[in-house]
N, CA, C and O atoms as a MOPAC input file, in Angstrom:
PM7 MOZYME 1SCF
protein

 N    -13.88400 1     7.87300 1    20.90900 1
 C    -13.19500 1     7.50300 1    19.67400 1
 C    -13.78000 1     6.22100 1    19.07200 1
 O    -13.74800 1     6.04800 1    17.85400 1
 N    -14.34700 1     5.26200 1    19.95900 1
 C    -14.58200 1     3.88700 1    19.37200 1
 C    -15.84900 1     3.80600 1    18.64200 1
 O    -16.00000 1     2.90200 1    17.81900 1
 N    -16.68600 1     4.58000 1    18.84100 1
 C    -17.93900 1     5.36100 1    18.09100 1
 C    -17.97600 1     5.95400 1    16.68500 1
 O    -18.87500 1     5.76900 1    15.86500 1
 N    -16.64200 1     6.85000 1    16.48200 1
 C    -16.46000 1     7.46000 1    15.42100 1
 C    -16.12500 1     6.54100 1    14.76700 1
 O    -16.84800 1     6.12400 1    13.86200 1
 N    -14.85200 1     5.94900 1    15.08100 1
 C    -13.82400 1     5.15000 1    14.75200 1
 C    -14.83300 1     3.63600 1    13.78100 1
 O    -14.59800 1     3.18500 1    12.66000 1
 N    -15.87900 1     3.23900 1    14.74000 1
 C    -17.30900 1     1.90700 1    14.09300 1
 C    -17.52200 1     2.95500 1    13.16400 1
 O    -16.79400 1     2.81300 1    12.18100 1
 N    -18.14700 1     3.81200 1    13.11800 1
 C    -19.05900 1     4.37100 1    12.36600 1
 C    -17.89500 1     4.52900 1    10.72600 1
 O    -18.23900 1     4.10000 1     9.62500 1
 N    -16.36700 1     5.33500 1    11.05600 1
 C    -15.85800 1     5.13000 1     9.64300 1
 C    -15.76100 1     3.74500 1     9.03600 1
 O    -16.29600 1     3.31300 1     8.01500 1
 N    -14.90900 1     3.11600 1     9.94800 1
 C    -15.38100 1     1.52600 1     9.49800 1
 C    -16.60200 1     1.14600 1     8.71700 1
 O    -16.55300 1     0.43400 1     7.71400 1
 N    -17.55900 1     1.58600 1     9.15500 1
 C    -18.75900 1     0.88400 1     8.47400 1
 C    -19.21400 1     2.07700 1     7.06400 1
 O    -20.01700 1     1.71700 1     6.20400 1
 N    -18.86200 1     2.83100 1     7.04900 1
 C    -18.98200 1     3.86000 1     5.81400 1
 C    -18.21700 1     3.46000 1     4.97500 1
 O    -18.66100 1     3.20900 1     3.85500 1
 N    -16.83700 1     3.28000 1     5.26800 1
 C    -15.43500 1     2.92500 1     4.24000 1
 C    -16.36700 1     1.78100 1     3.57900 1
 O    -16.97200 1     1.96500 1     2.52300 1
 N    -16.41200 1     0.60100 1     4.30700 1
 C    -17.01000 1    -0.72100 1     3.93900 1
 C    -18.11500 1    -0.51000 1     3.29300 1
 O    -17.94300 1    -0.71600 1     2.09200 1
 N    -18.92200 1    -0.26700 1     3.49100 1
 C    -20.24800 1     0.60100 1     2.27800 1
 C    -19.75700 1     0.92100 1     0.90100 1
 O    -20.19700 1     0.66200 1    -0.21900 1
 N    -18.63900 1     1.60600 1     1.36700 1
 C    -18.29700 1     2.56600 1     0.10300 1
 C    -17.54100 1     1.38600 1    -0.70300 1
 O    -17.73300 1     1.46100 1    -1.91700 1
 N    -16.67600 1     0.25200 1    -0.26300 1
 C    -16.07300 1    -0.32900 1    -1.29000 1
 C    -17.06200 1    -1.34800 1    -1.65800 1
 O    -16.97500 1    -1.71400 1    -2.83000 1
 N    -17.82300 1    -1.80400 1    -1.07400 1
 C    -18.66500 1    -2.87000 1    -1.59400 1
 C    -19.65900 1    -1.46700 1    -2.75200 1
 O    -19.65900 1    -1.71300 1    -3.95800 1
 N    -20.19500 1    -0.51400 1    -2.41000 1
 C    -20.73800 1    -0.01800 1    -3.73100 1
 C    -20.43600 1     0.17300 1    -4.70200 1
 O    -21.06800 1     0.17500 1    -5.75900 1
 N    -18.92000 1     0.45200 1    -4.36400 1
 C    -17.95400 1     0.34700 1    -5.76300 1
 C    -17.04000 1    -0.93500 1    -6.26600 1
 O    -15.97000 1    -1.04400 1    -6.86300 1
 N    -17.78500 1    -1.63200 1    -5.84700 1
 C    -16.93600 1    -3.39600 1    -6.34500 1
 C    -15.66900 1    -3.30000 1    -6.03400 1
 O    -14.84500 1    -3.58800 1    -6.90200 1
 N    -15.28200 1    -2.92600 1    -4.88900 1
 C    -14.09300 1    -2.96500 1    -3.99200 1
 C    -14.06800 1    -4.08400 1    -2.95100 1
 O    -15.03300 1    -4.71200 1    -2.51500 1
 N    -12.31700 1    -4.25400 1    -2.52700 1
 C    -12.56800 1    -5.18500 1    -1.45200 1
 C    -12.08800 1    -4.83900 1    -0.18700 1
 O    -10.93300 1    -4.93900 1     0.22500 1
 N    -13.24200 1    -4.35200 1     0.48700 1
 C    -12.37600 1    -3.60100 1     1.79800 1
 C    -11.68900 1    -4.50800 1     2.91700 1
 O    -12.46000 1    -5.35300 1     3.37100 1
 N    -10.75700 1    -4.51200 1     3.31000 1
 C     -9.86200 1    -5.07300 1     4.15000 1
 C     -9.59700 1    -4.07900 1     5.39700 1
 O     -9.65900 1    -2.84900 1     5.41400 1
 N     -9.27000 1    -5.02600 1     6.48200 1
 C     -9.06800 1    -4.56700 1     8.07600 1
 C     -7.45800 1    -5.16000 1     8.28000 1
 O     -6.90400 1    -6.24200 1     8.08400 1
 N     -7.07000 1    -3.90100 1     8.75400 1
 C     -5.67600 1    -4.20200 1     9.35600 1
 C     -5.83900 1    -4.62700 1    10.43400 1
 O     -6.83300 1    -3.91900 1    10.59900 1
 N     -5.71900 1    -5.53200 1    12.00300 1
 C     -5.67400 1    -5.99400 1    12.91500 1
 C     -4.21300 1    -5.78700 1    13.83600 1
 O     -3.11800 1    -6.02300 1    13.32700 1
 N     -4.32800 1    -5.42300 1    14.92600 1
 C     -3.06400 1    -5.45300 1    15.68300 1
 C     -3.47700 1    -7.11600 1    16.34000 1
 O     -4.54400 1    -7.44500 1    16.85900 1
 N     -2.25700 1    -7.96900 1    16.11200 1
 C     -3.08100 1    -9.31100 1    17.25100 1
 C     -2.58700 1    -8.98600 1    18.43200 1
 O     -1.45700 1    -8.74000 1    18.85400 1
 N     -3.91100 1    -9.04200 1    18.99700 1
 C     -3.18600 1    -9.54000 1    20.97400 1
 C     -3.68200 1   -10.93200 1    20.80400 1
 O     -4.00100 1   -11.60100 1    19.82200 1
 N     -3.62700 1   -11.23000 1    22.58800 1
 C     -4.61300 1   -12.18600 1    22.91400 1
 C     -5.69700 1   -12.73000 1    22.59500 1
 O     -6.06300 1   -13.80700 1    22.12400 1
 N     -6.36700 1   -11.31700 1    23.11000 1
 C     -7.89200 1   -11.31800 1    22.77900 1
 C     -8.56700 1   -12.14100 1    21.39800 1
 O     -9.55200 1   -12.87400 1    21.49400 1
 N     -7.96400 1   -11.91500 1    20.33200 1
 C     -8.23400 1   -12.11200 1    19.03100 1
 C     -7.24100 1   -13.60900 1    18.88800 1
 O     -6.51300 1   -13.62900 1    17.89500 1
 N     -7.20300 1   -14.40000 1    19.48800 1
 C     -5.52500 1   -15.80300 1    19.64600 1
 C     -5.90800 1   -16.85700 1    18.63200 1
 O     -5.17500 1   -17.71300 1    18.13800 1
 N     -7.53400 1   -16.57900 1    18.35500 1
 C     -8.42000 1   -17.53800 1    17.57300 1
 C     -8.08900 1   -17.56800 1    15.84600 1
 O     -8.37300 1   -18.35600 1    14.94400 1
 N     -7.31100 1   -16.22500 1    15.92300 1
 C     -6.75700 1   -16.29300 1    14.56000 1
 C     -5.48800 1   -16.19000 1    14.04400 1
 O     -4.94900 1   -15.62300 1    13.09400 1
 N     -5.19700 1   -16.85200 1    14.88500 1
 C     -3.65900 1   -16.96500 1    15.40100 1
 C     -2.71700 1   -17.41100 1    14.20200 1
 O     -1.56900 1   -17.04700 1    13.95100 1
 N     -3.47900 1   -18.23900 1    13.58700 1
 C     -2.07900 1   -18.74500 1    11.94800 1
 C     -2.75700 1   -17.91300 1    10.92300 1
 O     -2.84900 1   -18.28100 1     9.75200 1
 N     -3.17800 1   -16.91400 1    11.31800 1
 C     -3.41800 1   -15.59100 1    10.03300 1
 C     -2.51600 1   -14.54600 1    10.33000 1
 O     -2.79800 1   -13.55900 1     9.65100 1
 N     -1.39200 1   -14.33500 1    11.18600 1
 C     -0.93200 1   -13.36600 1    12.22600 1
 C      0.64300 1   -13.34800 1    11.24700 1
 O      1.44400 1   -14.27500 1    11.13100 1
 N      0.68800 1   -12.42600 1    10.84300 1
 C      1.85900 1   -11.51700 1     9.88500 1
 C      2.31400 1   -10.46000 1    10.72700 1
 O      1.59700 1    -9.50700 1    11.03200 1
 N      4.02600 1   -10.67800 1    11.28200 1
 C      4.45400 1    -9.43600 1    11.60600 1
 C      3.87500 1    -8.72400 1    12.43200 1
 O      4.12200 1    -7.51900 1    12.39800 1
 N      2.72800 1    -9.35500 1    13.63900 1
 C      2.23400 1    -8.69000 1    14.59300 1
 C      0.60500 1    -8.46600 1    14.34100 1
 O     -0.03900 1    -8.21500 1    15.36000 1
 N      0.00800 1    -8.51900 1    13.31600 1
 C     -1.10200 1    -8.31200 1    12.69100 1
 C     -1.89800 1    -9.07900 1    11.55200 1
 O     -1.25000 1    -9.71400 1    10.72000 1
 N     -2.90900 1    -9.05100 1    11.50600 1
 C     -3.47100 1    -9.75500 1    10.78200 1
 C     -4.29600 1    -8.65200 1     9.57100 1
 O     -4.80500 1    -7.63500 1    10.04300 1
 N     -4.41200 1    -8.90400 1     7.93700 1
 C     -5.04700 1    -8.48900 1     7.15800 1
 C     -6.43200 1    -9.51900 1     7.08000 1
 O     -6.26400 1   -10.73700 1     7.02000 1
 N     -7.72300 1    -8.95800 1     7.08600 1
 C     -8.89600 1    -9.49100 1     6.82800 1
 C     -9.11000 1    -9.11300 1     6.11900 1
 O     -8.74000 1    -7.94100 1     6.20100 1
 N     -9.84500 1    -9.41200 1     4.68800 1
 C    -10.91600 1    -9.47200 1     3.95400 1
 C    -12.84300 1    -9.22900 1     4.12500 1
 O    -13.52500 1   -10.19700 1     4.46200 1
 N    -13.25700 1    -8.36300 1     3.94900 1
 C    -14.07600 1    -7.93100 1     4.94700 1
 C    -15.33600 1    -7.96400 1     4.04600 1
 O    -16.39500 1    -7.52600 1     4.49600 1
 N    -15.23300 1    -8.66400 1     2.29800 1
 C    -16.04500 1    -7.88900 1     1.40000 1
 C    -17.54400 1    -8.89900 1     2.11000 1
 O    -17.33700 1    -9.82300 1     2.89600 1
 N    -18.89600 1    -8.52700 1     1.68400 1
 C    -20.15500 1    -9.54100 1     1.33800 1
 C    -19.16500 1   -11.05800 1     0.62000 1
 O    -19.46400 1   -12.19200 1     0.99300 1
 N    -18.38600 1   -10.89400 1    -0.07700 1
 C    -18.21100 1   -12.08200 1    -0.85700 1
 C    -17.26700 1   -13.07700 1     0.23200 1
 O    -17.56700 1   -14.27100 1     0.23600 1
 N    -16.25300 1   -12.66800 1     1.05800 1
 C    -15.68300 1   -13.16500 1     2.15500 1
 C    -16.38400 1   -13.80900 1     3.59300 1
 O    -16.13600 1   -14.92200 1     4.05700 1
 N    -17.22000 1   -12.90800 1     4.09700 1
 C    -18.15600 1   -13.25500 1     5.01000 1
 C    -19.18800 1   -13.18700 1     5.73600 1
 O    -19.61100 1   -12.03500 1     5.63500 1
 N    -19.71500 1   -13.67700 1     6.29300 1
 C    -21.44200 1   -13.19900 1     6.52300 1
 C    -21.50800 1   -13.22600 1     7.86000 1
 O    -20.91200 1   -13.81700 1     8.76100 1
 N    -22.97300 1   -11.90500 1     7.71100 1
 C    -23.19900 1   -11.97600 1     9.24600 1
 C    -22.93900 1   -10.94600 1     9.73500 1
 O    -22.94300 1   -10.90000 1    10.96600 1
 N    -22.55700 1    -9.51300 1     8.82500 1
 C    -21.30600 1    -8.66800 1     9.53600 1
 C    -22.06900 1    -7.78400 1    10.35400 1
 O    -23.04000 1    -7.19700 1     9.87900 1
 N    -21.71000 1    -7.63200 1    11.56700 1
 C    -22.10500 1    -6.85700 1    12.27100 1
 C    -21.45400 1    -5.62200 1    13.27100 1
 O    -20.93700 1    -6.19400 1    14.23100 1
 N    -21.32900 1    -4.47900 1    13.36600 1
 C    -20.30400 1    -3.62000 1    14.02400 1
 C    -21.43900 1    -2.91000 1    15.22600 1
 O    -22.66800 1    -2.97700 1    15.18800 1
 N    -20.81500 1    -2.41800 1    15.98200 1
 C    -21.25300 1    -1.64600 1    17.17700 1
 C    -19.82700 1    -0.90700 1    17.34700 1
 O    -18.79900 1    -0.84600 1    16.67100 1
 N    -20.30200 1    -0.33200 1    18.68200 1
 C    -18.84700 1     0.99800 1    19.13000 1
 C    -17.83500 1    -0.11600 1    19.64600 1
 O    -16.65900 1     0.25100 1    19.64600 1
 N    -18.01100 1    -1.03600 1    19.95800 1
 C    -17.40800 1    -1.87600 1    21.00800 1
 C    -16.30000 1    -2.90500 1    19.93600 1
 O    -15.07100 1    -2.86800 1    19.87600 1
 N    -17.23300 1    -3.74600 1    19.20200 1
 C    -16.84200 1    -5.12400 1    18.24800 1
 C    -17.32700 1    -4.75500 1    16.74600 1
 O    -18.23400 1    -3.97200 1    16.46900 1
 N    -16.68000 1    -5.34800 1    16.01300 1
 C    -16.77200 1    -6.42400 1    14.87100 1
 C    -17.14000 1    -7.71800 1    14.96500 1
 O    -16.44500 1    -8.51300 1    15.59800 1
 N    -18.16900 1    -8.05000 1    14.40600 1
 C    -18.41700 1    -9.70500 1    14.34500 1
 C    -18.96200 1   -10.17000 1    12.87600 1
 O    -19.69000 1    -9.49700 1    12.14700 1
 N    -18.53100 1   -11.25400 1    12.65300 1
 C    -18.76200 1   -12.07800 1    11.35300 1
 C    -18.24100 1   -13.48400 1    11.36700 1
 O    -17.32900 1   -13.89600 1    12.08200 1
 N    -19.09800 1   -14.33300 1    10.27800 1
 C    -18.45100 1   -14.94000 1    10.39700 1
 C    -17.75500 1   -15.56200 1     9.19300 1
 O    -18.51300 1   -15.47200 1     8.22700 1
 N    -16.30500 1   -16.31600 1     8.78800 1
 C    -15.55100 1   -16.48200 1     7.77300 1
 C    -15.62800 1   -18.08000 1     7.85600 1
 O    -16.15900 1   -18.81500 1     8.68900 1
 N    -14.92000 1   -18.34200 1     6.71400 1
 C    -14.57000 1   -19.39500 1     6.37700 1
 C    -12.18500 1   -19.39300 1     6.30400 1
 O    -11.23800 1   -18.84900 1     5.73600 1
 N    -12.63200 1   -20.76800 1     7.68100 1
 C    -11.07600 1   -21.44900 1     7.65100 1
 C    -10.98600 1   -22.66900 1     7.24600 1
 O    -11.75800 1   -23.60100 1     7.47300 1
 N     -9.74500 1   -22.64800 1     6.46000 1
 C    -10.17100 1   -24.27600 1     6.10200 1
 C    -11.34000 1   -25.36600 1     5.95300 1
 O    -11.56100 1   -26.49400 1     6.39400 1
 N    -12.18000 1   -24.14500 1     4.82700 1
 C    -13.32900 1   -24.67100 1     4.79700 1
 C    -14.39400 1   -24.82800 1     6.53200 1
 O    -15.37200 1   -25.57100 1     6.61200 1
 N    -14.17400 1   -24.45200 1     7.04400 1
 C    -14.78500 1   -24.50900 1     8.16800 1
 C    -15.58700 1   -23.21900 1     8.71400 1
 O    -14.97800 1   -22.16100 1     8.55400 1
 N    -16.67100 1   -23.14200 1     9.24500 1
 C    -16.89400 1   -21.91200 1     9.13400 1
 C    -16.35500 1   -21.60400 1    10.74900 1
 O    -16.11900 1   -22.46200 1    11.60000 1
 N    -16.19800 1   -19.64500 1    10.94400 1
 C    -14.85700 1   -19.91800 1    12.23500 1
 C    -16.27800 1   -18.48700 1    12.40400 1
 O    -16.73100 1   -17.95800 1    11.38900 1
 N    -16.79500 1   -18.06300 1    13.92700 1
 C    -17.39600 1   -16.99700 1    14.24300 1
 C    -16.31700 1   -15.98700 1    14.84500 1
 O    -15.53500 1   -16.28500 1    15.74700 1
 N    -16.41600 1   -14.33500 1    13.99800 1
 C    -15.31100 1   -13.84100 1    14.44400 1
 C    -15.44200 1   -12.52600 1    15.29900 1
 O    -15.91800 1   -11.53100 1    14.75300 1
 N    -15.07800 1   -12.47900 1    16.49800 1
 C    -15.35400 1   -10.97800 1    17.35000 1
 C    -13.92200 1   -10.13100 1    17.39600 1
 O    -12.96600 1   -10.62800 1    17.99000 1
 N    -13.81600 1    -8.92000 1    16.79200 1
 C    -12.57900 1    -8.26100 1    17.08300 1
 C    -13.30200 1    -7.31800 1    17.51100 1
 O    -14.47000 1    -7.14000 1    17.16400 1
 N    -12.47600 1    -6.40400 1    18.56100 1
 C    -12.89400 1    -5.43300 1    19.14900 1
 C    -11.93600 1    -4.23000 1    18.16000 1
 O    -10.87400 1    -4.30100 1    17.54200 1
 N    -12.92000 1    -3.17800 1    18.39700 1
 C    -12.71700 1    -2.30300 1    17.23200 1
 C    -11.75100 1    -1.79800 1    17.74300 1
 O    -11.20900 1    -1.09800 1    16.88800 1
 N    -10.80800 1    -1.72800 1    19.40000 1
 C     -9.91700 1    -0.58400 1    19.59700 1
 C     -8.32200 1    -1.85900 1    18.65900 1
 O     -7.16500 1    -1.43900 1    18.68000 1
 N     -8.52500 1    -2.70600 1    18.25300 1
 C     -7.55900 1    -3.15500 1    17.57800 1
 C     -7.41500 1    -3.03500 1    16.46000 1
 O     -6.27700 1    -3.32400 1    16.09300 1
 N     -8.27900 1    -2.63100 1    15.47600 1
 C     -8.34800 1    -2.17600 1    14.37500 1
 C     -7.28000 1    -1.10300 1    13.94600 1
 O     -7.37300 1     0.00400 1    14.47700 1
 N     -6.55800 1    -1.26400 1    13.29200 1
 C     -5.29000 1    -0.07000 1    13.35500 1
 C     -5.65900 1     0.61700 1    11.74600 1
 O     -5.24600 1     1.75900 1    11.54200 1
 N     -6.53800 1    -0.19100 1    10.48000 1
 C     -6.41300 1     0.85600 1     9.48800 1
 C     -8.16600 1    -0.32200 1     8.60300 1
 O     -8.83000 1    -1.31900 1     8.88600 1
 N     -8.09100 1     0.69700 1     7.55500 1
 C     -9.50900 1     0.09500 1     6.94100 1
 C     -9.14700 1     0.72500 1     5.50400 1
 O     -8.72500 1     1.87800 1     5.41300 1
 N     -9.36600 1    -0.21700 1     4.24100 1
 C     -8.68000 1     0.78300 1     3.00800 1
 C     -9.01400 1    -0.55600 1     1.96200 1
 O     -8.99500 1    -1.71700 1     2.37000 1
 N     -9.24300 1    -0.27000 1     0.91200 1
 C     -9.98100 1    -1.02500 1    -0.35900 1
 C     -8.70900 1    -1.79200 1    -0.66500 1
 O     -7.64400 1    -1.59700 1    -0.08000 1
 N     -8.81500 1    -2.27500 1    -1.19000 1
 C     -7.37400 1    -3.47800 1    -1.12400 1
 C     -7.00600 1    -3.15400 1    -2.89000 1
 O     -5.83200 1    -3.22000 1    -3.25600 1
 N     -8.02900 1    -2.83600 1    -3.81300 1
 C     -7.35300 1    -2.19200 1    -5.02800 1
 C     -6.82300 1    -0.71000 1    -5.22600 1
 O     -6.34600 1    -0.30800 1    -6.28700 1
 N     -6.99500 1     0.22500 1    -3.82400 1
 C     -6.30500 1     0.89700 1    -4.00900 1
 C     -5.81500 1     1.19000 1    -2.86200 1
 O     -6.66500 1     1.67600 1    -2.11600 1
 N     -4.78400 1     1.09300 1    -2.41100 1
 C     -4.20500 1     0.84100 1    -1.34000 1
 C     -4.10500 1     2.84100 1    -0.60100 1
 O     -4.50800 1     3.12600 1     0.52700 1
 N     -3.62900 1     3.65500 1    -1.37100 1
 C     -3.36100 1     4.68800 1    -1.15100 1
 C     -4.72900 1     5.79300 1    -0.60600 1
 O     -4.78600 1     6.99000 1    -0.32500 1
 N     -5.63000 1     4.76800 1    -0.63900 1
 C     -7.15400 1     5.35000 1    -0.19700 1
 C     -7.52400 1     4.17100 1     1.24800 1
 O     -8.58200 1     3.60800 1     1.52900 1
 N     -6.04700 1     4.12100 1     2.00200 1
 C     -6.37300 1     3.86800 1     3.78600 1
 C     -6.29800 1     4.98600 1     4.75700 1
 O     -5.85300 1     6.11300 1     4.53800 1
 N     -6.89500 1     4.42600 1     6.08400 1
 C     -7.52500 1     5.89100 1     6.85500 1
 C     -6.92200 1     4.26000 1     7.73600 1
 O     -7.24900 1     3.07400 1     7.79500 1
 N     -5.80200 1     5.25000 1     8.33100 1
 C     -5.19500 1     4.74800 1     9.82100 1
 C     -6.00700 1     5.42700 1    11.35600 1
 O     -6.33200 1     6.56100 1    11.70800 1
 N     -6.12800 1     3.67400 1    12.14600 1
 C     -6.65500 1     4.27500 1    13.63900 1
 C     -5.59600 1     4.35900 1    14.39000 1
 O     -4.93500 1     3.33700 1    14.20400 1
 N     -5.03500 1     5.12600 1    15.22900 1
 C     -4.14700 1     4.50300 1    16.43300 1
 C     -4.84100 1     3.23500 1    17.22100 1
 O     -6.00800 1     2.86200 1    17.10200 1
 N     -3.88800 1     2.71200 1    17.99600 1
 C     -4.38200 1     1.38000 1    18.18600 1
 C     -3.84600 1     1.35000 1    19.86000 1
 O     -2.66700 1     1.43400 1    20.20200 1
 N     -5.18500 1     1.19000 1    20.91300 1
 C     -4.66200 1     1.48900 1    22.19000 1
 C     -4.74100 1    -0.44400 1    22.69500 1
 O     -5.46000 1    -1.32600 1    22.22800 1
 N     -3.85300 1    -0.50400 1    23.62100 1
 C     -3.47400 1    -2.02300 1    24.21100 1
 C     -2.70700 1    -1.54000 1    25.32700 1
 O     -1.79600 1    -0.78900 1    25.67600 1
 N     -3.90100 1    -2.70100 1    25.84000 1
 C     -2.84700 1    -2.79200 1    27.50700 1
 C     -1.75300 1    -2.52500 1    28.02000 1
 O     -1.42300 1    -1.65800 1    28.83000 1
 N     -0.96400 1    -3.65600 1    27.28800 1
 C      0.41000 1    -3.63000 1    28.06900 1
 C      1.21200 1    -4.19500 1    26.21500 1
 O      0.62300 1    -4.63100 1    25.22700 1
 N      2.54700 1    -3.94700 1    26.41300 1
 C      3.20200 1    -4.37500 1    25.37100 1
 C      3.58100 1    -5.91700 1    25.04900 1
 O      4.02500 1    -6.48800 1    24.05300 1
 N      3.22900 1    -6.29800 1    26.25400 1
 C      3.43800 1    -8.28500 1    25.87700 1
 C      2.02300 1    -8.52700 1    24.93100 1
 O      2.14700 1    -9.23200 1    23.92900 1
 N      0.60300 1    -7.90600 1    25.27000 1
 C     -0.50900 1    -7.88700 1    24.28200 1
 C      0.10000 1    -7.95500 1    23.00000 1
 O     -0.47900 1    -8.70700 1    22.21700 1
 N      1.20700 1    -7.31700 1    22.53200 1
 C      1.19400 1    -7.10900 1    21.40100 1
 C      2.49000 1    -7.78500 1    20.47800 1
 O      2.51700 1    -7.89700 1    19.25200 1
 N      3.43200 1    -8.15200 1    21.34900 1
 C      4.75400 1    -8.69900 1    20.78400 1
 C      4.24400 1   -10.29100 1    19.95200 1
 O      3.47000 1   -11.05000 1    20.53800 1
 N      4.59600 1   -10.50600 1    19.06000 1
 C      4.12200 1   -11.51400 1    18.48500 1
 C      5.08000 1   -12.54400 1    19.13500 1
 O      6.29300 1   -12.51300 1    19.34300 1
 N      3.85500 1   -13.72700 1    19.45100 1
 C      4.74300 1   -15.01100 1    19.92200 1
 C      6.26100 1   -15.67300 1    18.81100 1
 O      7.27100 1   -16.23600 1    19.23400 1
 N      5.96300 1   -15.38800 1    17.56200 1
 C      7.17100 1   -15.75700 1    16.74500 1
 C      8.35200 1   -15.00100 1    16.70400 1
 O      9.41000 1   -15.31600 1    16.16000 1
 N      8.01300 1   -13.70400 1    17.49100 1
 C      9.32200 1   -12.90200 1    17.27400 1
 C     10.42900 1   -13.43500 1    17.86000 1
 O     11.58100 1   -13.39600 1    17.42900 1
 N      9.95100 1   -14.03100 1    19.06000 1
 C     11.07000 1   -14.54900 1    19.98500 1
 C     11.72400 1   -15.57000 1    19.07500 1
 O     12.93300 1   -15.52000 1    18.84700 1
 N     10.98200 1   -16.43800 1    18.58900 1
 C     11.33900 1   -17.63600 1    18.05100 1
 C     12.05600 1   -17.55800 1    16.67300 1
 O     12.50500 1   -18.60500 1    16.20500 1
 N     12.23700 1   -16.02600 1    15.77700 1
 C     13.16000 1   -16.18900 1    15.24900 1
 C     14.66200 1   -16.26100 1    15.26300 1
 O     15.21400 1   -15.53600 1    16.09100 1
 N     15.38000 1   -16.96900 1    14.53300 1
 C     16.42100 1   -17.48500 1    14.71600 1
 C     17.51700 1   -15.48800 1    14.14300 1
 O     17.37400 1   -14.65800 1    13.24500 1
 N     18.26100 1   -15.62000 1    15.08300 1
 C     19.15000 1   -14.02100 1    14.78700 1
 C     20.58300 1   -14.74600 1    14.12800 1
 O     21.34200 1   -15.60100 1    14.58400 1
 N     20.56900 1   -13.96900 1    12.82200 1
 C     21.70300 1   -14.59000 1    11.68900 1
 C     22.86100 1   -13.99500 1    12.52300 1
 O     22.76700 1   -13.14300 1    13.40600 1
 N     23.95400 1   -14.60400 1    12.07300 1
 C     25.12300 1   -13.76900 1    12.18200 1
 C     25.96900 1   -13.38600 1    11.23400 1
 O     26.50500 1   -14.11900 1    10.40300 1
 N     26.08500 1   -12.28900 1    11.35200 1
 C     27.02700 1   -11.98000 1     9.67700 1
 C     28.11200 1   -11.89200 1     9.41500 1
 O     28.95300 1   -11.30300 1    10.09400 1
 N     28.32800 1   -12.54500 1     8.22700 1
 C     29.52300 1   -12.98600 1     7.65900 1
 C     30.62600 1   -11.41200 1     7.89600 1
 O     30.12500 1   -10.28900 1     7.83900 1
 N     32.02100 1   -11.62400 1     8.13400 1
 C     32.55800 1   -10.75000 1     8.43700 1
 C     33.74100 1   -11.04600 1     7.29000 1
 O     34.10700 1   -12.14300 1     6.86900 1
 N     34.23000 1    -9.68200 1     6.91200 1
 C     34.99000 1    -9.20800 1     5.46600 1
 C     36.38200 1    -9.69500 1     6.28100 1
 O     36.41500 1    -9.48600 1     7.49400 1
 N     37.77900 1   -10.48000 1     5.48600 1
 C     38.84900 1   -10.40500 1     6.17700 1
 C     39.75900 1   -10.26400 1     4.69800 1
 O     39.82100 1   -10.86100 1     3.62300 1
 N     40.19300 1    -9.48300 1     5.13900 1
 C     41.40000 1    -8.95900 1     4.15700 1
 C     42.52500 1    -9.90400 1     4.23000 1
 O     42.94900 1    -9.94100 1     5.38500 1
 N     43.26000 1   -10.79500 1     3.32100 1
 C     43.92900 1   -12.13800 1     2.63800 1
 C     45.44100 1   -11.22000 1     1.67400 1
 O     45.55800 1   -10.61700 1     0.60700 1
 N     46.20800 1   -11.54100 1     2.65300 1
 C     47.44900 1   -10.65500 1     1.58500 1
 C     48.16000 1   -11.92900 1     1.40700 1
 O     49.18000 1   -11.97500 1     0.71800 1

């Protein structure tokens, strides 16, 4: 699967940069990837993937590598492709091609903030005669 899976990746991405598109990578975060840790939404991270975002790009069956700019800084980036969960032009959203996304164990994947949100309690209705 991780073969096929590089190879659409790198076609999709072809295809939006030929058509002045901006192809974007959905990310599941684990661990592995911790380096991009204050980009991490709801369990995952959206990348920006166009020539105009970052250089260097390189795919195999295994990884993704490139490298971006953080805070002005330049950051070198390796994701392994079995985290990749979708790949899709960011102006048209309805033209994404979802991967399943295989991980270890389920702590890989629980986002460290989930714990840390605060659980509301809700206001309860009382009937006043």
């Amino acid at each position: 699967m991780s073969l096929i899976k590089a190879e659409v990746i790198k076609i999709v991405r072809n295809i939006c940069v030929k058509n002045r598109q901006t192809p974007c990578i959905n990310i599941q975060y684990t661990k592995e990837i911790d380096m991009l840790e204050s980009m991490v939404f709801e369990g995952r991270i959206i990348l920006n993937i166009s020539n105009n975002a970052i250089l260097n790009f390189y795919i195999d069956h295994e990884n993704i590598s490139f490298q971006m700019g953080v805070n002005k800084l330049p950051l070198n980036v390796i994701i392994p492709i079995k985290l990749i969960s979708a790949i899709y032009p960011r102006e048209d959203i309805s033209d994404i091609i979802y991967f399943p996304v295989v991980v270890s164990s389920i702590e890989d994947i629980v986002p460290k903030t989930l714990t840390e949100i605060p659980v509301k309690k809700h206001n309860t209705l009382r009937i006043v005669k």
